[in-house]
C-alpha positions in Angstrom: 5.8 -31.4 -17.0 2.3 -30.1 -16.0 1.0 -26.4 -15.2 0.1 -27.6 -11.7 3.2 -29.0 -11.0 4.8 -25.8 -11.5 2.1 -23.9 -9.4 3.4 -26.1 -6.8 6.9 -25.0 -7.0 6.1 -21.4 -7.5 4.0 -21.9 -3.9 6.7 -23.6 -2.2 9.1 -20.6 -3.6 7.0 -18.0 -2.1 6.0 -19.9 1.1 9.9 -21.4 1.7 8.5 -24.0 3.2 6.9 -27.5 1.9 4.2 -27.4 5.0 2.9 -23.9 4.8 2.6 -24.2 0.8 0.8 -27.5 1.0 -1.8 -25.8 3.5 -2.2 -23.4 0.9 -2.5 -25.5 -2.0 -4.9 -28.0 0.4 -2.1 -31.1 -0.4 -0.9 -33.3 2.2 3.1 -32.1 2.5 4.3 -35.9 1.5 2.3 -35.1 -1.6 3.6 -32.2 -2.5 7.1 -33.4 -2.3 6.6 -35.9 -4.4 5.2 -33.7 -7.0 7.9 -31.4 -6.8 10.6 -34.8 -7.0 8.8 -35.8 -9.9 9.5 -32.1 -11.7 13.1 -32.3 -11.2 13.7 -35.5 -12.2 11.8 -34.5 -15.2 13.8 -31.1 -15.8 17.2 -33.1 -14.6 18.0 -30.4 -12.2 17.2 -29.7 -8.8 14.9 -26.7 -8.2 15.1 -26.3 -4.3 17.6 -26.3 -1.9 15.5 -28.0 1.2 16.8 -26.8 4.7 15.7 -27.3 8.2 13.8 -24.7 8.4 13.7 -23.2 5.2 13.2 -24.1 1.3 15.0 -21.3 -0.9 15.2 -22.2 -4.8 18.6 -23.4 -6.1 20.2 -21.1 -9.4 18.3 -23.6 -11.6 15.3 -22.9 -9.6 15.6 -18.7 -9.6 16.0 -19.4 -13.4 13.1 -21.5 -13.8 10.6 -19.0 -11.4 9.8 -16.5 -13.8 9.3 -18.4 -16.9 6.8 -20.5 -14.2 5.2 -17.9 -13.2 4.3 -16.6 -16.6 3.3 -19.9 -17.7 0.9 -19.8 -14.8 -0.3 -16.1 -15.7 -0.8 -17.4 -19.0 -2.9 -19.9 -18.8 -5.1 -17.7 -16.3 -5.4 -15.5 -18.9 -6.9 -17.9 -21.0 -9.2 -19.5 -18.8 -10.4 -15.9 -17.9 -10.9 -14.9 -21.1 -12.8 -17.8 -22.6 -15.0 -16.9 -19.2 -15.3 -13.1 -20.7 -16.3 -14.5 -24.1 -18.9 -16.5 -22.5 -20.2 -14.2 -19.4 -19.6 -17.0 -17.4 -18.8 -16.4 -14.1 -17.8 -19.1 -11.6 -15.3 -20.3 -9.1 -14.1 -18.7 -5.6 -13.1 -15.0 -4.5 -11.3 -14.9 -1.5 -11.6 -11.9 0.7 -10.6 -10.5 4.2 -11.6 -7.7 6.1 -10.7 -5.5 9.5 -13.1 -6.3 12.1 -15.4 -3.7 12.3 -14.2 -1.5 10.2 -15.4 -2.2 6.7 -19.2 -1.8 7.9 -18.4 1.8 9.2 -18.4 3.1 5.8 -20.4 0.5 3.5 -22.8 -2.6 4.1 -20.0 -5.0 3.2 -23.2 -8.0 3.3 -25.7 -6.1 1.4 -22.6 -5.9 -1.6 -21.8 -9.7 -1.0 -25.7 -10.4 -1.3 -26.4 -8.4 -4.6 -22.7 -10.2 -6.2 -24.1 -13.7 -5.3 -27.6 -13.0 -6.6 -26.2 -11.8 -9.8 -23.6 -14.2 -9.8 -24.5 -17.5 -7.7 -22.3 -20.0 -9.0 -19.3 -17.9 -7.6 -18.4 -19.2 -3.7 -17.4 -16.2 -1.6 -14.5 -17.1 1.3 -15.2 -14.4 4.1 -11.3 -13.7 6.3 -11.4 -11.6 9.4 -7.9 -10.8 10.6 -5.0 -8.3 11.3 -4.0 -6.0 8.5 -1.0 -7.6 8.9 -2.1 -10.7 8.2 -4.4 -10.2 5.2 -1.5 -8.4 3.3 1.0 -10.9 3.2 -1.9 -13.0 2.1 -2.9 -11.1 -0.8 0.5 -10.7 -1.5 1.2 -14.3 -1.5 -2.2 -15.3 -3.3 -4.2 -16.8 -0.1 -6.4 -13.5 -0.5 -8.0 -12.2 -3.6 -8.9 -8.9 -2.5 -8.7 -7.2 1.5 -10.2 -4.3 3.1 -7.3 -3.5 5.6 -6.1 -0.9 8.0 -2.4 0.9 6.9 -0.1 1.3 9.5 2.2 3.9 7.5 4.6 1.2 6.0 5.2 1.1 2.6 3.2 -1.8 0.6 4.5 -4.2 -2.0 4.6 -2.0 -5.4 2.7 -5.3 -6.5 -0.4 -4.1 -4.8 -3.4 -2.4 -6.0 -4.4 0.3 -3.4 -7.6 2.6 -2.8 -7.7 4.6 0.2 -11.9 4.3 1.5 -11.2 6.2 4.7 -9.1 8.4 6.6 -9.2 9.2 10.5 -7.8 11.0 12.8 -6.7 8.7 15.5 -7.8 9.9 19.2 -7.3 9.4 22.8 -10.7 8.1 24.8 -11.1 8.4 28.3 -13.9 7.7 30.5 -16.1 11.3 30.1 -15.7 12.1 33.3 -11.7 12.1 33.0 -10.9 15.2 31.5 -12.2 18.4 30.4 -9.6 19.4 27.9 -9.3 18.7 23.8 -6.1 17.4 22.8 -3.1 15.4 24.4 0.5 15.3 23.2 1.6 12.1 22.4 4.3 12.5 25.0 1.7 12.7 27.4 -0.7 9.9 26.1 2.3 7.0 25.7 2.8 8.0 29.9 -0.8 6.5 30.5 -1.9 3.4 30.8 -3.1 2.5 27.1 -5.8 0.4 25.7 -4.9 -0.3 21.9 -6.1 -2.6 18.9 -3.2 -5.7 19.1 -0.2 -5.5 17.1 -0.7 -6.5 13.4 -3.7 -3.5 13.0 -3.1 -0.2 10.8 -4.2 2.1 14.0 -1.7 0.4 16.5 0.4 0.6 13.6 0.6 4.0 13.2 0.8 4.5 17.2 3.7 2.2 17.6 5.7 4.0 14.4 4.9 7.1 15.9 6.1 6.4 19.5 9.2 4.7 18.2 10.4 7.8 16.0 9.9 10.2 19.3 12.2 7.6 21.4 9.1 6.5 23.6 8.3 3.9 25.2 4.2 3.4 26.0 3.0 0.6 28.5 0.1 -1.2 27.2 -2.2 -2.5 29.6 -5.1 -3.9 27.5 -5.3 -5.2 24.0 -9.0 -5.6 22.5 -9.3 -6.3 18.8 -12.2 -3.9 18.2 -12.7 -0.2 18.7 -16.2 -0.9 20.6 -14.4 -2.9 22.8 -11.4 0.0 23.7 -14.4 2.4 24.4 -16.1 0.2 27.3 -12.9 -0.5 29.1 -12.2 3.0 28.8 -15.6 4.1 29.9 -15.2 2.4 33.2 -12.0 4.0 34.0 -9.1 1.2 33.2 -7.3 3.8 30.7 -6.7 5.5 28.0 -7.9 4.0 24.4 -6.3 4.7 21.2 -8.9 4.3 18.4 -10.1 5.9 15.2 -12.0 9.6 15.3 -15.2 9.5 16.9 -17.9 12.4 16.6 -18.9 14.0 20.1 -22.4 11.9 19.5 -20.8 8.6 19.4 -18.2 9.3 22.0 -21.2 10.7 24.5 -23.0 7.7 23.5 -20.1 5.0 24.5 -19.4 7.4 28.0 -16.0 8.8 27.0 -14.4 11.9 25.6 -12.2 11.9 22.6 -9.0 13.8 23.0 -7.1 15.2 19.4 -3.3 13.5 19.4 -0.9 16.3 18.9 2.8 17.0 18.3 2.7 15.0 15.8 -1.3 14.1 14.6 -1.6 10.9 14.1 -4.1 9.7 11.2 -5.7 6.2 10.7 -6.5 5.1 7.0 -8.8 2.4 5.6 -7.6 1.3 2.4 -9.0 -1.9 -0.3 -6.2 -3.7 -2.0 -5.6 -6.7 -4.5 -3.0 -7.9 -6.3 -2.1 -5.6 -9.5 -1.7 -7.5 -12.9 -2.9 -10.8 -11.1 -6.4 -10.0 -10.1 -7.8 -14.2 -10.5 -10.3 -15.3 -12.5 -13.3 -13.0 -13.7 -15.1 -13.4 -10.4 -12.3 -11.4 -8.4 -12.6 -8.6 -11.2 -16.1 -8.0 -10.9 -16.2 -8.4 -7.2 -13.6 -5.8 -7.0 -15.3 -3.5 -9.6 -18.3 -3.8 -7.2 -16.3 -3.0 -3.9 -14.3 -0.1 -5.4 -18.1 1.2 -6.4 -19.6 0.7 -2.9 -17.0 1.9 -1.4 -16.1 5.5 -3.9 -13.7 4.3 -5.6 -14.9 3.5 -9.4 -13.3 6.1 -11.0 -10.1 5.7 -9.1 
C-alpha cells in the first residue's frame, strides 16, 4: 500500500466520480482505476461502490477514509516541516480570485511579484472564476487559497475566512434616469435588471434576498464584471445591480447609484483557505502575505 494510492482514493471519495478526480490528480481515468483495483486487492476489501453516475465509498471504504486522510495530513506535515527546518520553500500555490474585485482594494500582482522574488522556486497557479466555483474548489483541494465574493450562505466550518471588504450593493441607472436616492427592492426586481451571473457573492445576495420577499426579478443581461453592468446601464438598457460606488465613480461611468432599501442589501469580499490543511509552506506564507496586504494580519 502506498501514500499515493490512498490520495487517490481519498480524491475519488470527495469528487464521486473516477473522471473528475483523475482531472484533478492530472491521471488518465484507466489509470486511476487501476490504482485504486490494485488497493483493494491489496486491503481484500472493496473500497467503492462504482455507479453510473456516481462513486460513493462502500462501509469498508467510510472506515478506511479517515485513517487515509490522516495518513495523508501526516506525511504533509512532515514534508512541511523538514521545509521549515530548512527555509526551503518550493512547489505550487494555487489561487483564485473574483474578477475585478481583488484589485479594488489591493494590487493582487505587485503581492504575487514581491512572493516570487523572495521566493522564486515556488510556481504560482492564477484561477479567475465564480465564487461559486472557487469554494468548492478550495474546499475540495483544487484551490489553495481564494479571494471570493459571499453570497450570504453559510461556508464549510472547514474554511478559514477573512472578511477584506464590505459594500453596500446598489441600483445604477443611466444618470439621466432618475433624480431620487434609494429604491425598494420591490421596485428594483420590477425593472429590467443587469446582474453579475449566477455563481457571484453580489447576485448572490440579490437572488437570496428576492426569494425570501416572494419575488420574482426578470433578468435581461448578465455581464461577469461590474464595469461591464455600468456601460450597459449608462446607455439606457436597465437597471444594474453592483457593488457601492462613490458619486465620483458613478458620474464618471454616466449613471446614478440608487441605495437598495426594505431590506439593504450588503456585498462582502472575503479571503479563504482551508483551516488545518493549509499545503505545503509555500501556501502558508503566501497566505500570511495576502492576509497582510489585504488588513488582515492580526486577524
Amino acid at each position: 500500500m502506498e501514500l499515493r494510492q490512498l490520495g487517490y482514493f481519498v480524491a475519488v471519495v470527495e469528487e464521486k466520480n473516477f473522471t473528475r478526480a483523475a482531472a484533478r490528480l492530472h491521471l488518465t481515468q484507466p489509470g486511476l482505476s487501476s490504482q485504486i483495483r490494485r488497493l483493494e486487492r491489496e486491503l481484500g476489501q472493496p473500497l467503492l461502490e462504482r455507479g453510473t453516475r456516481t462513486v460513493t465509498p462502500t462501509p469498508v471504504g467510510t472506515a478506511v477514509l479517515p485513517h487515509a486522510r490522516a495518513a495523508i495530513e501526516s506525511a504533509e506535515l512532515v514534508a512541511r516541516t523538514v521545509d521549515e527546518f530548512t527555509g526551503l520553500l518550493r512547489g505550487r500555490v494555487r489561487l483564485g480570485f473574483v474578477s475585478g474585485a481583488a484589485g479594488e482594494i489591493v494590487d493582487l500582482a505587485r503581492v504575487l511579484a514581491e512572493f516570487h522574488r523572495d521566493h522564486p522556486g515556488v510556481a504560482i497557479g492564477l484561477t479567475e472564476h465564480t465564487s461559486e466555483e472557487m469554494v468548492a474548489a478550495v474546499r475540495h483541494g483544487r484551490l489553495d487559497i481564494a479571494v471570493i465574493g459571499l453570497d450570504g450562505a453559510e461556508l464549510d466550518p472547514g474554511l478559514g475566512v477573512d472578511i477584506v471588504l464590505e459594500t453596500p450593493i446598489v441600483a445604477a441607472v443611466a444618470a439621466d434616469g432618475a433624480s431620487r436616492a434609494a429604491i425598494g427592492l420591490t421596485e428594483l426586481a420590477g425593472h429590467r435588471l443587469i446582474c453579475l451571473p449566477p455563481g457571484t457573492g453580489i447576485r448572490g445576495v440579490f437572488d437570496r434576498a428576492c426569494a425570501t420577499a416572494g419575488l420574482t426579478p426578470e433578468i435581461a443581461y448578465e455581464a461577469a464584471t461590474p464595469a461591464l453592468l455600468l456601460q450597459l446601464a449608462a446607455h439606457g438598457l436597465g437597471t444594474a445591480v453592483v457593488p457601492g460606488l462613490s458619486e465620483a465613480d458613478a458620474a464618471a461611468a454616466g449613471v446614478r447609484a440608487l441605495r437598495v432599501t426594505d431590506p439593504e442589501l450588503r456585498g462582502s469580499l472575503a479571503l479563504i483557505w482551508r483551516r488545518g490543511r493549509p499545503g505545503n509552506p509555500a501556501t502558508a506564507v503566501l497566505l500570511g502575505r495576502l492576509r497582510t496586504a489585504f488588513g488582515r494580519d492580526g486577524g
